[in-house]
C-alpha positions, 0 to 999 in steps of 0.5 A: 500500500505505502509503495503504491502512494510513494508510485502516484506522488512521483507520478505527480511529481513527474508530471509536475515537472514535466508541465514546468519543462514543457511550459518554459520551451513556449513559443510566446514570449513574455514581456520584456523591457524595451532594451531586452525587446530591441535587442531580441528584435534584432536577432537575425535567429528570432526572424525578424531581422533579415539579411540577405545578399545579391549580386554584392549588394547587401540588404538588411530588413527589419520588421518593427512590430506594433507596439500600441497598447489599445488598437481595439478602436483603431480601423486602420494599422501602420506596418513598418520596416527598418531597410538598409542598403550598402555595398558588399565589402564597400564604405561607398554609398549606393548613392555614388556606386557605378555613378560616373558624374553628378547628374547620376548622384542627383537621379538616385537621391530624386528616385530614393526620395520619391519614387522607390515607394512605388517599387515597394510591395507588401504581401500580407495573405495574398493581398498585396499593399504598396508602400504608404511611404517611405522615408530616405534617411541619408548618412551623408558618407557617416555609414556605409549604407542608406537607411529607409523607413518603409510604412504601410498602412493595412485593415486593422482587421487583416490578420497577419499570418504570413508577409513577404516585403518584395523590393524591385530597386529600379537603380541597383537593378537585382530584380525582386528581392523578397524577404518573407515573414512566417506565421510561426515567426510572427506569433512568437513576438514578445509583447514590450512591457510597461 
């Protein structure tokens, strides 16, 4: 009788123990500070910081997730993205790369400034969404890339389960670039804490 208790309370503890291991290895996230969920943002590993190269140019996507607190009267929702762009094993800009004079400086900086937006896609579900903007933060040669903020606008009532950001740079000339974003990738994104 007394070894048939001792059996069912290790039992238990083992099933105890067993829930705590299984819960612990959760793909959600806990709410983490804003410097602890910076940096897992940045993490290429927990997939929301693309790298990818092509044809020696070097593109860096990151998605920067919504961070507001009550969406529930919202109809609409902003989608942004961090891009940058450099040159593979290069401190020239992609302003100046394969530029021979001024007058094809200036048409990057005019295209950059204004009409990369219309070369920009997100694809949330199979709809596809054109940049609401796109913002060209220059470094002025201080970095050895250029940063673009993208900015989409959705439905707030899209569920987001799968994005793809497809980039057809009309200057560097690689044709569709496309970073893809999974739905298990987008699920496990911790919430930033108060």
């Amino acid at each position: 009788m007394l070894i048939n208790v001792l059996m069912m309370s290790w039992n238990r503890v083992l099933i105890f123990f067993l829930f705590l291991i299984l819960s612990s290895c959760s793909n959600k996230k806990d709410k983490l500070n804003f410097k602890d969920y910076n940096e897992w943002l940045e993490k290429p590993e927990n997939g929301l910081h693309k790298l990818k190269n092509v044809s020696g140019i070097f593109y860096d996507l990151q998605y920067i997730p919504d961070t507001a607190k009550n969406k529930s009267n919202i109809s609409i929702k902003i989608i942004k993205f961090i891009l940058k762009i450099s040159i593979e094993n290069s401190n020239t800009s992609i302003l100046k790369y394969k530029v021979q004079n001024n007058i094809g400086f200036d048409q990057r900086i005019q295209y950059y400034t204004s009409e990369f937006k219309n070369d920009i896609v997100l694809t949330i579900n199979n709809k596809k969404i054109k940049a609401l903007d796109v913002l060209f933060e220059r470094s002025y040669d201080l970095k050895p890339y250029e940063t673009f903020i993208l900015i989409f606008e959705i439905d707030n009532n899209i569920d987001q389960k799968e994005m793809t950001i497809s980039i057809n740079d009309k200057i560097l000339n690689n044709g569709i670039v496309n970073f893809k974003y999974t739905e298990s990738v987008i699920k496990i994104i911790p919430q930033l804490s108060e």
